[in-house]
N, C-alpha and C positions, 0 to 999 in steps of 0.2 A: 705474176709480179709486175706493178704497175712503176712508171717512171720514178716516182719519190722511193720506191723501194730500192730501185737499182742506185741512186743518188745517195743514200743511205750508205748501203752496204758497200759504195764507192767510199763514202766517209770516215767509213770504218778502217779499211783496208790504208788507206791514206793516212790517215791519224798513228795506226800502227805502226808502220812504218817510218814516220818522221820521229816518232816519240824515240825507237829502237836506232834512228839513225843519228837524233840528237845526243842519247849514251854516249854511243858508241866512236864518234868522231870529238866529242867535246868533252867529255868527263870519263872515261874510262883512261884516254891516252894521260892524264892528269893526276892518274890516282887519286881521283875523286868517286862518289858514291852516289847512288841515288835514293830518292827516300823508297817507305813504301815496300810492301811484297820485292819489287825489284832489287832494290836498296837489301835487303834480307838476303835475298840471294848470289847479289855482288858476294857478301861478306863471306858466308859460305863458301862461294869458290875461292875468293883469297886465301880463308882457312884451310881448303883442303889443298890449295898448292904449295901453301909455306910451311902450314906443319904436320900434312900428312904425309908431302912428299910425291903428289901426286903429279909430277912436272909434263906429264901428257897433255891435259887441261892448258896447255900454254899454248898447245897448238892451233885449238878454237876457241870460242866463248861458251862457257855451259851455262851461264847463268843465264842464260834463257826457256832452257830447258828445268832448269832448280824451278825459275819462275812459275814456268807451266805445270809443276809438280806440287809448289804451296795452294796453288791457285784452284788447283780441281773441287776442293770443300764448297769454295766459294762460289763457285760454277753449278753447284748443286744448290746453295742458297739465290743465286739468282732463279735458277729453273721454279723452284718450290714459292718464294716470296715476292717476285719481282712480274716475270713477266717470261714466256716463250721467246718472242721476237727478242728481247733487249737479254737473254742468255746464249742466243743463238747468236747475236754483234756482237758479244762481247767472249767467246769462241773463237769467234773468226778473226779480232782483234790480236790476243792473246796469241793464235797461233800464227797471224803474221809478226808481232813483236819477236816470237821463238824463230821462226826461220830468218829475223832478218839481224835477231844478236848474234845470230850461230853465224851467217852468211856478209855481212860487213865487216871489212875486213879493219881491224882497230890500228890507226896509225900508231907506229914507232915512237915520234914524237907529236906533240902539240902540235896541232894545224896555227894557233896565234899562242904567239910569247905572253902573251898577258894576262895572267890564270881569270883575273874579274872576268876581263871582255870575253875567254871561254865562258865560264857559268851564266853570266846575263845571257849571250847566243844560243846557248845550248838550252838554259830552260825557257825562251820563247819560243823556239821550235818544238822543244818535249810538249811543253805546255800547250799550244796550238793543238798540237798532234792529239793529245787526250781530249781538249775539249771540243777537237772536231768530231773525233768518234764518240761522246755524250753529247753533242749536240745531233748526231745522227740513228739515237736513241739506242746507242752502245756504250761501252765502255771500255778502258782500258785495261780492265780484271783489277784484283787486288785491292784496295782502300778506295775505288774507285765504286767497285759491288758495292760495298760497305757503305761510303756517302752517300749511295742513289738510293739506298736502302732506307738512312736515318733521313732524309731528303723528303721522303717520301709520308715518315712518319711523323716528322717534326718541324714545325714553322722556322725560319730563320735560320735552316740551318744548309751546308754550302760544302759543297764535297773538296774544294781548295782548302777549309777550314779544318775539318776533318784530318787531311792529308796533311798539313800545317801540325797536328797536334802531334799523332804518331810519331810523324818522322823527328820531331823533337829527342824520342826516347831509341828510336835508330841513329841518331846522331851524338848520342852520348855513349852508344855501345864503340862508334868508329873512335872519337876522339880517346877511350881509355886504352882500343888496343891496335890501333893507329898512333896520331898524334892529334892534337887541335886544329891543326893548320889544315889536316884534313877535314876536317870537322867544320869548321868555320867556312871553307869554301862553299862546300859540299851543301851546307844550311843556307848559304846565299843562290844557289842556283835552283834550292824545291821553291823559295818563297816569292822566286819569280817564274819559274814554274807554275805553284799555285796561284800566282795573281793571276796569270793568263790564264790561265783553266776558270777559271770562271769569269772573266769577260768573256772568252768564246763559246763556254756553254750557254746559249740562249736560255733554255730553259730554268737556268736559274736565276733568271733576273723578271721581276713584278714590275709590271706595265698598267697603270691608270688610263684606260679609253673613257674619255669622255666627248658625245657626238651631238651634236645640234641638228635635227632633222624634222622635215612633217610628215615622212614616211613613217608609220607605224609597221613595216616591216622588216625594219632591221631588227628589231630588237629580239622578234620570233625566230628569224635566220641566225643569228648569234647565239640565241639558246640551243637551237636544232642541230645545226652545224659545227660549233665548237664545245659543246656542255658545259659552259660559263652561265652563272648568272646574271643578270641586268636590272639595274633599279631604274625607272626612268618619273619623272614629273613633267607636269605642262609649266610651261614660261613662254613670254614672250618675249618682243623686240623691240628695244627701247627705240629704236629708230623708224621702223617697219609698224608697230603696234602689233603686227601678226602673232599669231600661236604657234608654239613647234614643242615639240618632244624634246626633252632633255635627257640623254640615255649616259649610262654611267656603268662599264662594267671592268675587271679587273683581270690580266692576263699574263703569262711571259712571254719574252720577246719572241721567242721562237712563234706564236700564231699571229704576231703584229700582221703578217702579210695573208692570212685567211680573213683578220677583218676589214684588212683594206678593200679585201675585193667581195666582200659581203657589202659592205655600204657605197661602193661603186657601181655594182649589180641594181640597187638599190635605188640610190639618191646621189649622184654623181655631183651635186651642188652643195651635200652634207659638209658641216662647218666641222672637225675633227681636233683634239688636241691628244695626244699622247706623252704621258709623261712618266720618266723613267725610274727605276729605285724606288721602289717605295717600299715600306713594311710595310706586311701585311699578317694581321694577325686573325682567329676567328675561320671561317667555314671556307676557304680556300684550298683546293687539291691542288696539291705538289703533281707535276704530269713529269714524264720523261723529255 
């Protein structure tokens, strides 16, 4: 296991944890919900404490364990479709989330009187937390397998969007047998949730490298070294009159700092512009 793996699987465990300690300290004390397998699970154990009667469940949080119990299918759809390593983070995710819903202990009341200011805090933190562990080529299980899944099949498509749509039809199960008020919250804290889930996932964001250089070896180290394409032509310099290579290739932010030090290895005078968002449509792999 070389340094990036352990940084990884640190990202994982980290992410999990803040996600499970966002819950649990900012929207559970609120009788609020979260989307998502989790969100599923809340409801569940609500239902089995008020009308099953099962008033033990008061004592801990089981919805962490509910979660770890929808989520096993999915864990088999990662193994089979995705990837070993990114079933094995997102295991280790999953079972920090469960020990640490079970293990945080859920305030009495509200840590802030101001139900918004809980949901915006709580889903930056949730949100961070998930898209630290996809951005350390994990996951946080649940609609999260599922986005990295269509992510991987489909151009333009974004696991915050994904989790956006779902929890739409989780959020009208609370509001019929809840009330709105919980609903309405509860819809305001995934949508900043999922804003942040994808600015922190690197990988889901397309990067334009475009590189001014005379080195003709960068463009062979970037094919070798990151499996990207590169289109490049000759131009010159309206100033200089000289010849250089004009290289042009397309990437997510997550490798922005493999090709910095590919063309610093290279040509440490490389004239470099990087530019962010962009569609990208056509022969492009979606990476973890």
């Amino acid at each position: 296991m070389d340094k990036n793996d352990i940084k990884q699987f640190a990202g994982v465990i980290i992410g999990g944890f803040l996600f499970a300690l966002s819950v649990n300290l900012f929207i559970v004390p609120l009788d609020l919900y979260s989307g998502g397998i989790i969100g599923i699970a809340q409801i569940i154990r609500t239902l089995m404490i008020q009308y099953l009667g099962l008033d033990i469940l008061n004592s801990f949080d089981i919805a962490g364990i509910i979660n770890f119990l929808i989520n096993i299918p999915l864990f088999i759809m990662a193994y089979r479709s995705i990837s070993r390593k990114f079933f094995i983070k997102t295991l280790l995710c999953v079972i920090v989330q469960t020990v640490s819903f079970t293990l945080i202990m859920i305030p009495q009341t509200a840590i802030l009187d101001d139900v918004l200011a809980s949901c915006v805090i709580g889903g930056l933190i949730g949100g961070f937390g998930i898209g630290l562990a996809l951005r350390s080529s994990g996951s946080g299980g649940g609609l999260d397998i599922l986005g990295v899944y269509f992510t991987k099949k489909f151009d333009n498509f974004s696991v915050g969007k994904l989790s956006l749509i779902v929890n739409a039809f989780v959020y009208i199960v609370c509001a019929i047998l809840f009330d709105v008020s919980t609903a309405i919250y509860s819809i305001i804290y995934m949508a900043c949730f999922s804003l942040v889930v994808d600015k922190t996932h690197y990988q889901n964001i397309n990067i334009t490298c475009m590189i001014f250089s005379k080195n003709e070896n960068i463009q062979e180290d970037i094919m070798r070294e990151t499996g990207r394409g590169v289109t490049y032509w000759k131009g010159a310099g309206a100033y200089t009159k000289t010849d250089t290579n004009i290289m042009v290739t397309v990437i997510n932010k997550y490798e922005t700092n493999q090709i910095k030090k590919i063309i610093e290895k290279n040509d440490p005078k490389a004239f470099v512009i990087f530019q962010e968002g962009m569609n990208v449509s056509g022969n492009f792999e979606k990476r973890l």
